[in-house]
N, C-alpha and C positions, 0 to 999 in steps of 0.2 A: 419756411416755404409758404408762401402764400395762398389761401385757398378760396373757394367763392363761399361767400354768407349766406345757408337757409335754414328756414326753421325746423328745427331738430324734433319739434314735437314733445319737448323733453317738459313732466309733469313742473309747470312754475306756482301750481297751489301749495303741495308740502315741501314742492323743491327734491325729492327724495333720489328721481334720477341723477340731477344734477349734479345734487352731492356727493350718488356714489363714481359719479364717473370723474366730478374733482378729486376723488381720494385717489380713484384708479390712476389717475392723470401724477398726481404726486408721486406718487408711491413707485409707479412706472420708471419716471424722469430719476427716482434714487436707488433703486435695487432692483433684482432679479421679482422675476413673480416666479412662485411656486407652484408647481404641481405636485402633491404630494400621493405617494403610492398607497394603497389600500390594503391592509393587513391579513392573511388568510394562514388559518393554522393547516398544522402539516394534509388534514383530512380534505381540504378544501374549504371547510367554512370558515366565516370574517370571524375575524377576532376583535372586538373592541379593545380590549386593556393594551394589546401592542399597538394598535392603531394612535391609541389618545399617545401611547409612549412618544409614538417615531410623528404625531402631527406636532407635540411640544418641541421635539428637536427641532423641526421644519421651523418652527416660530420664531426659536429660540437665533437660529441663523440667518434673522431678521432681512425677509424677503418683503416684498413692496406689496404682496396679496396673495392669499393662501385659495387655489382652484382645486376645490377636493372634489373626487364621483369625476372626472376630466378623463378621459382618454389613459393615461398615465395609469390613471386611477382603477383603472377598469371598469370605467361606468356603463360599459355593454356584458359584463358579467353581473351584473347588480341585481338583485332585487329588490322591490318597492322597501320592505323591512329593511334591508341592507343599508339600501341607500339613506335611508331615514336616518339609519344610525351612524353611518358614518359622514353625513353634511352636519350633524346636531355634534357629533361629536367634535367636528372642525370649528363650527362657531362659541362653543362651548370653552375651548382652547383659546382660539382666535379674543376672546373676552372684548372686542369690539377696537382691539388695537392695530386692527389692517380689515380690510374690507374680504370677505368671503363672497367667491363666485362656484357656484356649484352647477356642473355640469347636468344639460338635457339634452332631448333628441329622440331618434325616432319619428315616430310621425306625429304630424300636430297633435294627435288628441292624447298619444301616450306620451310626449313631451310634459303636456300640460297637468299628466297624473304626475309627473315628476317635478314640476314647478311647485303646485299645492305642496307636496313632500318639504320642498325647499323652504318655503315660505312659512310651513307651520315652524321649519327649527331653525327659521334667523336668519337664514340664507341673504346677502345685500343684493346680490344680481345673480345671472342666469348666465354661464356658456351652449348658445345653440349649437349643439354639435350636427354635422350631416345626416343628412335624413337613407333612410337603408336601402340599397338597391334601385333604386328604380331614379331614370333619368328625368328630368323634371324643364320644362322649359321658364322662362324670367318668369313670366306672369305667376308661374306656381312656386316659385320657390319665394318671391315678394307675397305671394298669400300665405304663407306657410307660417313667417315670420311675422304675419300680419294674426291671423289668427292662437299664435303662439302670446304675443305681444298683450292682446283684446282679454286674454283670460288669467292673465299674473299679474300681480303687481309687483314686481320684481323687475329692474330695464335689463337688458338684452342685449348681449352680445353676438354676435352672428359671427359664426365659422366657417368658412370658405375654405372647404377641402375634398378631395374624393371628387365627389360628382354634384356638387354647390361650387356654382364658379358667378361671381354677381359680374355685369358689364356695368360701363357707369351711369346708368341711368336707371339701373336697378338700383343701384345704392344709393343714389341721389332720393329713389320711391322710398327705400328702405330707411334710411336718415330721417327721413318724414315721419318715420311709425312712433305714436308715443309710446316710448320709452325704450327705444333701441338705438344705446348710446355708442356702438363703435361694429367695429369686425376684426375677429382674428384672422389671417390669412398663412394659410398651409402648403399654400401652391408655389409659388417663391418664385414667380411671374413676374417678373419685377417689372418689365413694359405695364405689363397688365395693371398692375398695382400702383405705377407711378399716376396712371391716366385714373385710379379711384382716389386716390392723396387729392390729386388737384380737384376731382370732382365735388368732394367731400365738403360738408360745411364745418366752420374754424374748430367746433367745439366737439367734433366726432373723434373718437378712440380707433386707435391702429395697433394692433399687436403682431409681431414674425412671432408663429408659430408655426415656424421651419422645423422639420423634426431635427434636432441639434442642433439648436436655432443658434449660437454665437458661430458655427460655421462663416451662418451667411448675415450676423447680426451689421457688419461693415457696409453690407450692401444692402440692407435693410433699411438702415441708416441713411443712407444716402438720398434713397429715395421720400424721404420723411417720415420713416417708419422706425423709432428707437428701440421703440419699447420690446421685449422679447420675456417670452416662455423659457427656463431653464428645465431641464431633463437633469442635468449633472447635479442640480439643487436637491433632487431627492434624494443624492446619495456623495457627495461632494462637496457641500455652500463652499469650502474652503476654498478649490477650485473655480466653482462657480462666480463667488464673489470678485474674488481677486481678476478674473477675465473682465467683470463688468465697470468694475472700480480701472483698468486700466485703457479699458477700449473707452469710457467716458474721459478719460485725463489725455489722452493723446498718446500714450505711451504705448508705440506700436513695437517697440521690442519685448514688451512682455506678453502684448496680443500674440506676434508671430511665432514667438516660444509656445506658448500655450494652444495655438492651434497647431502648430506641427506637430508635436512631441507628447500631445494628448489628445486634443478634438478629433483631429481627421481622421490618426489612428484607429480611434474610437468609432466613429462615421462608419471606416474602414471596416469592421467587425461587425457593428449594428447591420450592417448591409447582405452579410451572410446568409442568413435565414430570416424570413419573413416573422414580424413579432418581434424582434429582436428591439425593436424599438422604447418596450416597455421591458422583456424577459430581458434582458441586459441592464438595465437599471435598475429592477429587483433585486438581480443577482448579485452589484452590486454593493446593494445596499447593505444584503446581507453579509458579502465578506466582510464589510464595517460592523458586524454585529447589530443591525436594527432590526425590529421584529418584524419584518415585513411577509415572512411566509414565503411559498411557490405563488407562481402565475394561475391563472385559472385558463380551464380552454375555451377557444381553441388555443390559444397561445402554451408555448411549451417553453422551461428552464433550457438552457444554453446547456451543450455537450460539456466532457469534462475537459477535451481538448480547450475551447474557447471561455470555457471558465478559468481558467490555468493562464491564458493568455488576456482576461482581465481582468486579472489580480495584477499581472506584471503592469499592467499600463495605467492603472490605478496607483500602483504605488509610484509608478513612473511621475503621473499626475501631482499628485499630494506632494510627492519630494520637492515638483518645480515651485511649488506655493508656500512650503515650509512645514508641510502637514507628515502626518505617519496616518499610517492604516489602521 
């Protein structure tokens, strides 16, 4: 798909954005990216030792880039300490063999305590997650990302979800900022989204980060958007993989098996209670034995009804891919 040529802004002295958005760009075009869940013992607080446990397994089911402190993640439960230790603990694993993006947000100036955090333990780049509350018009949510951008050095990804919705002329402003190489989009807008594709200059990054994003990864697709966020990757690769490995080869009878008889299912359940988003892929994880803990609040574990009901669709899942529980 063809798009129009502007200067991206992107640092050409060490090259450093560049590079991480060619790795993103590779890595994307071969595998799932990962969000990996955040580990919390029974009390509530993080646990490191499960954490490093279940981020080598994420590794090890060789995803295309590891987004740890992300949504997924619980990076709106975090604290400063928290957070430190488990992006240090990502790139630590990570040993420089896939690009680490660590989520921020909030508002610019506590984003930017959270960038510093990132940057002292390695972090390659930054997910801007939505900013809290308050509705924001173009001009301020392009300053947002401008001021965010002026104080890391870290490039920049930009999340479009909630109540961050860019037109294309903000993106086109936002493409300009040095070193903010792409946008995840959450909205699943696809009008909206085809007319930022086209706006967009050649060498800007597009991610669906649909919440269950292979739902609508076809139609993401389509619009020149491949690249996709796996959810089922925290607790599934097997799963996971094998949808991406076949929606890339053409092979739409293993795609339509797999979203019938698991994704939408699954969709279907996630959709029950609010949270369920992440408290359903914890959960999980955990029937697979990873150490991943409860949720923190506000989010809340899945009744024992809808936990019973996905374990069935779990193993329903795995069975269609050759895996066991």
């Amino acid at each position: 798909m063809a798009r129009v040529s502007l200067d991206t802004g992107l640092d050409t002295g060490t090259g450093t954005a560049a590079v991480v958005a060619r790795r993103l760009r590779e890595g994307a075009a071969e595998k799932v990216l990962s969000f990996p869940l955040t580990s919390f013992r029974a009390d509530g607080s993080l646990d490191p030792d499960g954490y490093r446990t279940y981020v080598a397994e994420r590794l090890a089911a060789d995803p295309g880039a590891l987004f740890p402190a992300c949504g997924t993640g619980e990076f709106f439960s975090l604290d400063e300490d928290e957070y430190r230790q488990v992006v240090t603990i990502a790139v630590e694993e990570a040993a420089g063999r896939v690009p680490v993006v660590a989520g921020t947000g909030y508002g610019w100036a506590q984003a930017l305590r959270f960038a510093r955090v990132a940057e002292d333990a390695g972090a390659d780049a930054l997910l801007v997650m939505p900013h809290y509350l308050t509705a924001a018009p173009q001009d301020g949510l392009v300053a947002q990302l401008e001021r965010i951008a002026a104080g890391t050095r870290l490039p920049l990804v930009a999340y479009q979800r909630g109540r961050v919705s860019y037109t294309t002329e903000s993106l086109r402003r936002i493409a300009r900022v040095p070193g903010v190489i792409g946008l995840k989009d959450g909205h699943s807008d696809l009008d909206r989204l085809q007319r930022l594709v086209l706006a967009a200059p050649e060498d800007f990054l597009f991610f669906n980060g649909a919440t269950t994003a292979e739902v609508q990864a076809g139609a993401y697709a389509a619009v020149g958007v491949p690249a996709y966020s796996s959810a089922v990757h925290a607790f599934a690769p097997e799963i996971a993989n094998a949808f991406f490995t076949a929606l890339r080869d053409g092979d739409t009878g293993t795609v339509d098996k797999l979203l019938r008889d698991f994704y939408v299912p699954f969709v279907e359940l996630r959709d029950r209670v609010p949270g369920y988003a992440v408290s359903l892929v914890k959960a999980a994880a955990r029937l697979r034995g990873r150490p991943v803990g409860p949720v923190r609040a506000p989010l809340t574990d899945p009744s024992a009804a809808d936990l019973a009901g996905l374990r069935t669709l779990l193993t329903t899942g795995l069975d269609l891919v050759g895996a066991a529980l």
